[in-house]
DOLO-539261 format. One record per residue (C-alpha): x, y, z. Coordinates in pm, 1 decimal, m for minus. Each point is the difference from the previous one (the first is absolute). Layout:
N
<node x="X" y="Y" z="Z"/>
...
***
This chain:
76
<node x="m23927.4" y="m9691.7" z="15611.8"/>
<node x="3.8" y="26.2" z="383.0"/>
<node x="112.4" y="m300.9" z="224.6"/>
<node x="m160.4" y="m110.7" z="325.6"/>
<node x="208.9" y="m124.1" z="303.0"/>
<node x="m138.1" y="m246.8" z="231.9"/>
<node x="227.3" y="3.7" z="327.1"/>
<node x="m49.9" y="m272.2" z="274.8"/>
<node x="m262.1" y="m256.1" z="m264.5"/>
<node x="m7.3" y="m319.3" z="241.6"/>
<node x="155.5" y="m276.2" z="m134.2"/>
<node x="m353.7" y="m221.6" z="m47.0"/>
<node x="m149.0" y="304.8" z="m154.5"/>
<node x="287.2" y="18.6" z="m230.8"/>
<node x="m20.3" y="m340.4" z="m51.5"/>
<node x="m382.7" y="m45.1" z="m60.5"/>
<node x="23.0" y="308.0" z="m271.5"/>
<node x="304.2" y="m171.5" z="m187.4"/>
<node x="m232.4" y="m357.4" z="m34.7"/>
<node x="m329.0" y="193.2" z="m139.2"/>
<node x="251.5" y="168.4" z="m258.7"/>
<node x="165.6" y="m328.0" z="m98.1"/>
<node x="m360.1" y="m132.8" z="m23.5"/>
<node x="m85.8" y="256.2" z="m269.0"/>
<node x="289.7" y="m51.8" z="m181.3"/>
<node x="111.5" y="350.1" z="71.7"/>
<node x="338.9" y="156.0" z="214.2"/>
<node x="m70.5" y="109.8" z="316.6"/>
<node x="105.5" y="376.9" z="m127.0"/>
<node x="m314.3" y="m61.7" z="m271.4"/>
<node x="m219.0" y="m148.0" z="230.5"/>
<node x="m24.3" y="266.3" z="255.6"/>
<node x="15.9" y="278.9" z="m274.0"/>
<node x="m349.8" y="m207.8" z="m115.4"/>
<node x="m127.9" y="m28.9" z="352.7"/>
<node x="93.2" y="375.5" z="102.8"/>
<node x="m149.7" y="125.5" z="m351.8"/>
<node x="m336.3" y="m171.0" z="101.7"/>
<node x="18.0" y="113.9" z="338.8"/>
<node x="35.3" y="382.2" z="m115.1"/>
<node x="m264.8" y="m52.0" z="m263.8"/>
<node x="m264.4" y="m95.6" z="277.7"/>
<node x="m197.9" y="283.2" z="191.7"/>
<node x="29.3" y="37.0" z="364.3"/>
<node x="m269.3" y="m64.4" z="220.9"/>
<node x="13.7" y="358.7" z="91.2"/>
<node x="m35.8" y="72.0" z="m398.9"/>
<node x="m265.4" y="m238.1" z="m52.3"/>
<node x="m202.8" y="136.9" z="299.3"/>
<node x="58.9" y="385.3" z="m125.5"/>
<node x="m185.0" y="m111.4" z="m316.7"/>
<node x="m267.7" y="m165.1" z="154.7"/>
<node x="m37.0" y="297.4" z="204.3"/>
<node x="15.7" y="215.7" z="m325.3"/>
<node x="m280.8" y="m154.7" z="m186.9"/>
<node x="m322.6" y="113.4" z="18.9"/>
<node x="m314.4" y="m183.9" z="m133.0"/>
<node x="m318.6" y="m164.7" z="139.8"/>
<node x="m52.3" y="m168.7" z="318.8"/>
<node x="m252.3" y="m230.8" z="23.6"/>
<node x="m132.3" y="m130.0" z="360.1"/>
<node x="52.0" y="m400.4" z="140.3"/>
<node x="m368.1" y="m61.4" z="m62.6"/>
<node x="m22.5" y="143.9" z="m389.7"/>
<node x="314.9" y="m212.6" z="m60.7"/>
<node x="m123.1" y="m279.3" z="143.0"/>
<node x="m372.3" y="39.8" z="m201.1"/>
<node x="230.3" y="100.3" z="m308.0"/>
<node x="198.5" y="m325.7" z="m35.5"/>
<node x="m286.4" y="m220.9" z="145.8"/>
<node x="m206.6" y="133.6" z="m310.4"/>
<node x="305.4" y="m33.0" z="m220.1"/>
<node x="m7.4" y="m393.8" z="101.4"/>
<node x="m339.5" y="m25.4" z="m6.7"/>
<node x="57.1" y="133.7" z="m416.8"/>
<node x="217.8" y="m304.6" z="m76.0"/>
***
């Protein structure tokens, strides 16, 4: 598996990630694995935007929403 460096972490960084990994019970080697897994798991903003911008579908204008979920109310 590939290792990460970290040059130059400031010492309250440092100090803040070691106390969240004693917290859950985990090393701090563990605990950042976890938190960098999660962190490459998550789309960019840049990704989530591209798919936004990718999907095609109806558009429906402020005043049929607005009629659309007043009559949805109105229903329960």
């Amino acid at each position: 598996m590939p290792n990460v460096l970290v040059r130059d972490l400031p010492d309250d960084v440092h100090a803040g990630l070691q106390r969240r990994a004693e917290a859950a019970g985990q090393s701090l080697q563990q605990y950042l694995t976890a938190e960098l897994t999660r962190l490459a798991a998550a789309p960019t903003m840049d990704e989530v935007l591209a798919r936004i911008a990718r999907r095609r579908g109806g558009r429906v204008g402020h005043r049929t929403a607005v009629g659309d979920l007043a009559a949805e109310r109105e229903r329960r």
